[in-house]
PDB file of N, CA, C and O in Angstrom:
ATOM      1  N   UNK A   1      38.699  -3.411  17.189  1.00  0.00           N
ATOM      2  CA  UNK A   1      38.873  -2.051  17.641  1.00  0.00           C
ATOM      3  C   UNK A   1      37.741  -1.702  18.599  1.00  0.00           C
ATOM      4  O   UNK A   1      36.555  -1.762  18.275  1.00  0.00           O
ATOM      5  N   UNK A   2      38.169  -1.347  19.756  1.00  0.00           N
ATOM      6  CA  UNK A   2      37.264  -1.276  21.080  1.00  0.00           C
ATOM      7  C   UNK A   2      36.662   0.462  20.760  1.00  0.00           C
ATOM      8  O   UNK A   2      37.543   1.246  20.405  1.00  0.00           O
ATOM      9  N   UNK A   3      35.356   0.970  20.874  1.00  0.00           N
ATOM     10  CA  UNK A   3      35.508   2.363  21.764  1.00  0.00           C
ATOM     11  C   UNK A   3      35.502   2.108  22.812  1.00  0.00           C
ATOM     12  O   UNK A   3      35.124   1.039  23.293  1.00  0.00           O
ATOM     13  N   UNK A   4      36.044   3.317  23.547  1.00  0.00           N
ATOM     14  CA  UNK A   4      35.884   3.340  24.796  1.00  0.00           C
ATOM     15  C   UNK A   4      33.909   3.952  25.673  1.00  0.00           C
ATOM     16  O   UNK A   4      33.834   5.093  25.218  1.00  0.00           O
ATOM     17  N   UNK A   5      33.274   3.850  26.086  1.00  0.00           N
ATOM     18  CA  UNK A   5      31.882   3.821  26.588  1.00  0.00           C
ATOM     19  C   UNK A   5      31.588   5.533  26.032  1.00  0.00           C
ATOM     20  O   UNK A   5      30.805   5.719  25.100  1.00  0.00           O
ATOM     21  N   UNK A   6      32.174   6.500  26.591  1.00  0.00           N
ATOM     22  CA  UNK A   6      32.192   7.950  26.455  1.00  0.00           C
ATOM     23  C   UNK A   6      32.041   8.280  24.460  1.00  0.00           C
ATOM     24  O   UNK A   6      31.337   9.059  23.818  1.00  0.00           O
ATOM     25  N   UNK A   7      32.670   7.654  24.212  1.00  0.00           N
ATOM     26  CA  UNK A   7      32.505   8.099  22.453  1.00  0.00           C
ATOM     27  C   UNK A   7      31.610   6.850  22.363  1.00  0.00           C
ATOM     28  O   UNK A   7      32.580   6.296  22.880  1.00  0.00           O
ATOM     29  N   UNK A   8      30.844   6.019  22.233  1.00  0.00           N
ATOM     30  CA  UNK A   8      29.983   4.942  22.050  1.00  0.00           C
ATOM     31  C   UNK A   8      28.797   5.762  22.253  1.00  0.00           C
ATOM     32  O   UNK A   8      27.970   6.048  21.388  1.00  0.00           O
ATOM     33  N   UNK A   9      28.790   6.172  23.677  1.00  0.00           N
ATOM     34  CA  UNK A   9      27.343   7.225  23.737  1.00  0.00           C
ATOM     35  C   UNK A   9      27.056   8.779  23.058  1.00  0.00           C
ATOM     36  O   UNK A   9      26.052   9.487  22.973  1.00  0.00           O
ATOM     37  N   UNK A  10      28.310   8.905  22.675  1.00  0.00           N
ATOM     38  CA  UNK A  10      27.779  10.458  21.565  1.00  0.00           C
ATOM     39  C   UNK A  10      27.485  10.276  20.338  1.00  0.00           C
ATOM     40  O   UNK A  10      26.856  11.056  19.623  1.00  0.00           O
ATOM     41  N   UNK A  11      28.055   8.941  19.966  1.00  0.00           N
ATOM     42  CA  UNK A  11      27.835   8.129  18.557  1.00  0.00           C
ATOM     43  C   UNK A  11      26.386   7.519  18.251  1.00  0.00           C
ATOM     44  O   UNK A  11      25.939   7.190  17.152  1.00  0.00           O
ATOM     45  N   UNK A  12      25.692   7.445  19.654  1.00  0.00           N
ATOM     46  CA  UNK A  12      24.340   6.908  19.560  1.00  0.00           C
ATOM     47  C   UNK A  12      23.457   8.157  19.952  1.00  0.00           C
ATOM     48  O   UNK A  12      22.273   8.127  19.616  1.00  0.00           O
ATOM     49  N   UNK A  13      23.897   9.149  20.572  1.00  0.00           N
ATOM     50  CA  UNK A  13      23.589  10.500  20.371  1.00  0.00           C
ATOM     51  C   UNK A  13      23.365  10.699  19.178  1.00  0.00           C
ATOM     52  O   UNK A  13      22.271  10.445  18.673  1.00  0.00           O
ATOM     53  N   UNK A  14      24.376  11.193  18.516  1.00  0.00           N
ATOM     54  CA  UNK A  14      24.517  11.519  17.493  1.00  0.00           C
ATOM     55  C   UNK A  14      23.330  10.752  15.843  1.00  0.00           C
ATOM     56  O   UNK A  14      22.675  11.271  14.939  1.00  0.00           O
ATOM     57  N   UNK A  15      23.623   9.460  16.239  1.00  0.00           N
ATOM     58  CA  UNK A  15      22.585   8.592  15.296  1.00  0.00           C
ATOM     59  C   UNK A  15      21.238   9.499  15.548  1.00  0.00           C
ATOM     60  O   UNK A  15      20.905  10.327  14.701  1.00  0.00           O
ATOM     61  N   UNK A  16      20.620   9.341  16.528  1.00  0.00           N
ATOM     62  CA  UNK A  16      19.692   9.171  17.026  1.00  0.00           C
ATOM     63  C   UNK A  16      19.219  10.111  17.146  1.00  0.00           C
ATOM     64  O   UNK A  16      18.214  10.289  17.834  1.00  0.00           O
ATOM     65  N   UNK A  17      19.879  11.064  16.440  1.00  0.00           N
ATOM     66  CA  UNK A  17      19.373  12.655  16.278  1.00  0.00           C
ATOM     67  C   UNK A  17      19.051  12.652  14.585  1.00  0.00           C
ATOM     68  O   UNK A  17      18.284  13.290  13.864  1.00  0.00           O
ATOM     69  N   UNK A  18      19.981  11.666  14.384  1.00  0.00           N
ATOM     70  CA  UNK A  18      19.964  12.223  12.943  1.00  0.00           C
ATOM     71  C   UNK A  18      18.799  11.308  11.873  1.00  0.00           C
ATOM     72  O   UNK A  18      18.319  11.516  10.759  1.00  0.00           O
ATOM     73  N   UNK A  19      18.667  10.093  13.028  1.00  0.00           N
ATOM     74  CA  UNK A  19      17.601   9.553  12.320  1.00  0.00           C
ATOM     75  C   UNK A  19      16.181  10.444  13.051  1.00  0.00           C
ATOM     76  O   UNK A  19      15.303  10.714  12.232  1.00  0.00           O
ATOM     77  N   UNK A  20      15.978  10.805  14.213  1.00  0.00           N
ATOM     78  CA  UNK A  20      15.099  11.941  14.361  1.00  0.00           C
ATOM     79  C   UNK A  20      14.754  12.966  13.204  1.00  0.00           C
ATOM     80  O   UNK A  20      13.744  13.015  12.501  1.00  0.00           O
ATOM     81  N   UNK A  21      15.732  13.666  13.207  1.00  0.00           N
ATOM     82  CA  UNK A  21      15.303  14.754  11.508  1.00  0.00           C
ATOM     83  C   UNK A  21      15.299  13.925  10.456  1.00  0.00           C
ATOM     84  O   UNK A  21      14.492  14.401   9.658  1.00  0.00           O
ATOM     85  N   UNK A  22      15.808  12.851   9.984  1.00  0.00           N
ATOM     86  CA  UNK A  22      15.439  12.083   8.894  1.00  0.00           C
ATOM     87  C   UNK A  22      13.802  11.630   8.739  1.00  0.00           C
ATOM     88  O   UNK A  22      12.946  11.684   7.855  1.00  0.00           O
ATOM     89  N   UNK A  23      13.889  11.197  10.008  1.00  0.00           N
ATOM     90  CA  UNK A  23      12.286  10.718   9.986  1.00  0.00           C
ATOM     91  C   UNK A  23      11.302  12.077   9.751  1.00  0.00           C
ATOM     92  O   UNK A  23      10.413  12.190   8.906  1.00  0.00           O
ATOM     93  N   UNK A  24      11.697  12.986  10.670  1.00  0.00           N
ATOM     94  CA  UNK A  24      11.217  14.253  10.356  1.00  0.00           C
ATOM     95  C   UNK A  24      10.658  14.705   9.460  1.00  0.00           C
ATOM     96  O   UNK A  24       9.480  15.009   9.272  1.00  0.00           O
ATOM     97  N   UNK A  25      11.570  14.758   8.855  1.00  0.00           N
ATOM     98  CA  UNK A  25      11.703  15.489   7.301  1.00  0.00           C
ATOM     99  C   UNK A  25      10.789  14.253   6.023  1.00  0.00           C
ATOM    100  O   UNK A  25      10.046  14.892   5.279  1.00  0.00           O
ATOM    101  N   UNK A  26      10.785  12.625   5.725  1.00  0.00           N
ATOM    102  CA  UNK A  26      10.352  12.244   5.705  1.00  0.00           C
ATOM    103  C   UNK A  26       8.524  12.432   5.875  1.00  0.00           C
ATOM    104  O   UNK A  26       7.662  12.339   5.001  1.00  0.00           O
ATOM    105  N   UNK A  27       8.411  12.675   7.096  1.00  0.00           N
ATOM    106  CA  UNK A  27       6.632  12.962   7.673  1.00  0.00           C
ATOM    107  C   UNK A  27       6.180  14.048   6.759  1.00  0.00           C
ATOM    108  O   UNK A  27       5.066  14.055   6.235  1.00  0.00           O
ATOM    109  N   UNK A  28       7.144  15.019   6.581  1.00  0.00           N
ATOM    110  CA  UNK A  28       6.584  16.565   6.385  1.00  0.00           C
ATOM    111  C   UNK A  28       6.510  16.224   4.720  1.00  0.00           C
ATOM    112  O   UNK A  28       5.612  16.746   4.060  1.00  0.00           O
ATOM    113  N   UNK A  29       7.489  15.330   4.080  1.00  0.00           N
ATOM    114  CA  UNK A  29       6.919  15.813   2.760  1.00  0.00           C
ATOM    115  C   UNK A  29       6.129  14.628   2.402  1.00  0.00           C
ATOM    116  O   UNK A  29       5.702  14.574   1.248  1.00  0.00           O
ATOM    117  N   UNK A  30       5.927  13.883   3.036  1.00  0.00           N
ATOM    118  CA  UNK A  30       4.285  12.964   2.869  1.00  0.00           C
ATOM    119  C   UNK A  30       3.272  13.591   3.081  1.00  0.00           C
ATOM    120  O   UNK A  30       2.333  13.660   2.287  1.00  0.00           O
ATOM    121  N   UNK A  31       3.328  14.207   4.328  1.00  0.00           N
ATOM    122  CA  UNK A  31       2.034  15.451   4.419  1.00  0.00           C
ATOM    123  C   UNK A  31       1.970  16.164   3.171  1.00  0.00           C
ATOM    124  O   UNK A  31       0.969  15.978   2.479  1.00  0.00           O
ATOM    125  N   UNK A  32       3.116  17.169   2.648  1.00  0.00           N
ATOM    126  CA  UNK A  32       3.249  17.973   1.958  1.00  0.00           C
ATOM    127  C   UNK A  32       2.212  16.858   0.607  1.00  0.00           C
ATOM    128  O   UNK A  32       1.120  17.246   0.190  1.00  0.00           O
ATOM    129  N   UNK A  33       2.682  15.890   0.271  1.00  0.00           N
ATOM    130  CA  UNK A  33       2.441  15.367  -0.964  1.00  0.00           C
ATOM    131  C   UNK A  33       0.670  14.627  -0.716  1.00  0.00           C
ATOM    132  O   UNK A  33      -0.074  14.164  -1.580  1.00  0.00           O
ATOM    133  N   UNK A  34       0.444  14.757   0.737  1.00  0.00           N
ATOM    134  CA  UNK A  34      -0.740  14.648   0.528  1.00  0.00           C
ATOM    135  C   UNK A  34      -1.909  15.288   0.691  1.00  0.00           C
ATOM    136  O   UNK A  34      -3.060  14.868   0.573  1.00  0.00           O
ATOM    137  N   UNK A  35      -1.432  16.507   1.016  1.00  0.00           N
ATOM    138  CA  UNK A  35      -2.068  17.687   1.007  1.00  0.00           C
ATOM    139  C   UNK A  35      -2.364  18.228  -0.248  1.00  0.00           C
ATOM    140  O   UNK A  35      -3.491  18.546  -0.626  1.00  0.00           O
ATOM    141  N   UNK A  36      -1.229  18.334  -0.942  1.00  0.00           N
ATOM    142  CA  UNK A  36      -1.133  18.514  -2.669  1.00  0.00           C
ATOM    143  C   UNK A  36      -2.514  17.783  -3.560  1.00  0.00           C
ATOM    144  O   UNK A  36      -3.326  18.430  -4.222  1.00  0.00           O
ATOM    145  N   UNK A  37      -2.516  16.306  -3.374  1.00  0.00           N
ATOM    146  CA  UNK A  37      -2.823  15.211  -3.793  1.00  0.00           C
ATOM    147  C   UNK A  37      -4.981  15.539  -3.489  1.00  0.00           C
ATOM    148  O   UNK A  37      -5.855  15.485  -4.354  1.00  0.00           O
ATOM    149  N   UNK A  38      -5.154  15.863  -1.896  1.00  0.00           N
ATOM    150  CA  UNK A  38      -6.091  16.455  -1.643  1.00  0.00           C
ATOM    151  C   UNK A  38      -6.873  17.661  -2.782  1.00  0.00           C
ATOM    152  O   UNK A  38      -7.999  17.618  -3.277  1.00  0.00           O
ATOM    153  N   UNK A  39      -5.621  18.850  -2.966  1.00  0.00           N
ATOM    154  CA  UNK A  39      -6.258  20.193  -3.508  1.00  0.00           C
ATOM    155  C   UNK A  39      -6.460  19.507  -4.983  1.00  0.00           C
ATOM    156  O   UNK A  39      -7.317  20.053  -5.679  1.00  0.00           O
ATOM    157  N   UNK A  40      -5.804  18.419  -5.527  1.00  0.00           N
ATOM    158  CA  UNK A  40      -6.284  18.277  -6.774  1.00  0.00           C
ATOM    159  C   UNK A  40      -7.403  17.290  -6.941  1.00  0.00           C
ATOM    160  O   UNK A  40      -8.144  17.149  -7.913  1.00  0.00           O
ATOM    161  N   UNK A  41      -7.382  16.630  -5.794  1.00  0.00           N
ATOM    162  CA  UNK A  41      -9.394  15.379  -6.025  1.00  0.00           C
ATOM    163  C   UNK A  41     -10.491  16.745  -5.707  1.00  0.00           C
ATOM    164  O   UNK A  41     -11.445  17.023  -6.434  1.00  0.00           O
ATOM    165  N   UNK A  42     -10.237  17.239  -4.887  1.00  0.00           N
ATOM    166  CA  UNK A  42     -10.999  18.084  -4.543  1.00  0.00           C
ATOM    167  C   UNK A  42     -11.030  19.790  -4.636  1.00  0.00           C
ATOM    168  O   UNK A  42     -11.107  20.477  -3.618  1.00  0.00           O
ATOM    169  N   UNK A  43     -10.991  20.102  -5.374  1.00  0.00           N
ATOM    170  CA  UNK A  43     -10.947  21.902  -6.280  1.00  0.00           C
ATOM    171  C   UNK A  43     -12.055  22.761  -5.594  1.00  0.00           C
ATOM    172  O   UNK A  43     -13.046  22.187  -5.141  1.00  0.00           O
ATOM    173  N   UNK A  44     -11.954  23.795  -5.522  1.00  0.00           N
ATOM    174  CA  UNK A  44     -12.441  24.601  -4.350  1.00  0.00           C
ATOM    175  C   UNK A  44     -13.604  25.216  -5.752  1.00  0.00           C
ATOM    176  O   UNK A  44     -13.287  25.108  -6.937  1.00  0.00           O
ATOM    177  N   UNK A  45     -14.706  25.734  -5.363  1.00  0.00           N
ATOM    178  CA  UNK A  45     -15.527  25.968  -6.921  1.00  0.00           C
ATOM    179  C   UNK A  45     -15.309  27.989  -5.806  1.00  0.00           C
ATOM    180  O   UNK A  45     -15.024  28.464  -4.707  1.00  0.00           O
ATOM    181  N   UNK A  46     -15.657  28.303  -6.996  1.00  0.00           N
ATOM    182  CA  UNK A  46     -15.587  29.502  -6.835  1.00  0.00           C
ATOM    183  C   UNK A  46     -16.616  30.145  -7.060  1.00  0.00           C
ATOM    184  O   UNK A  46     -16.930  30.005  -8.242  1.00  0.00           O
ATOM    185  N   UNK A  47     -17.430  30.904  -6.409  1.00  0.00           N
ATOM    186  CA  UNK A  47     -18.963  31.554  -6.523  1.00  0.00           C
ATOM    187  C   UNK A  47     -18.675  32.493  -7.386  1.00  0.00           C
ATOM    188  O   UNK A  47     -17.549  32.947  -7.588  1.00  0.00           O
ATOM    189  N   UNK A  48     -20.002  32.916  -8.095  1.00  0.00           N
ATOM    190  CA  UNK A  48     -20.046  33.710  -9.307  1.00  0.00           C
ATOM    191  C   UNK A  48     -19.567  35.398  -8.313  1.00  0.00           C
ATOM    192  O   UNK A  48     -19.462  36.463  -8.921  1.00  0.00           O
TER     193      UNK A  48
END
């Protein structure tokens, strides 16, 4: 089963967006989890 060139390139559009926000989204909750990971080695002391 052939596509034709025109739907081949919205299909790699399309991927290529979606692995964009995948990866995305991915980054942000590694940050998120190591930001987290940070506030608990290191606890903020609080002055009298």
């Amino acid at each position: 089963m052939a596509m034709d060139p025109e739907s081949a390139k919205k299909l790699q559009m399309l991927l290529m967006v979606a692995i964009l926000i995948a990866a995305g989204r991915a980054g942000y909750i590694v940050y998120e989890r190591h930001e987290a990971l940070k506030k608990r080695r290191n606890p903020t002391r609080k002055l009298p």
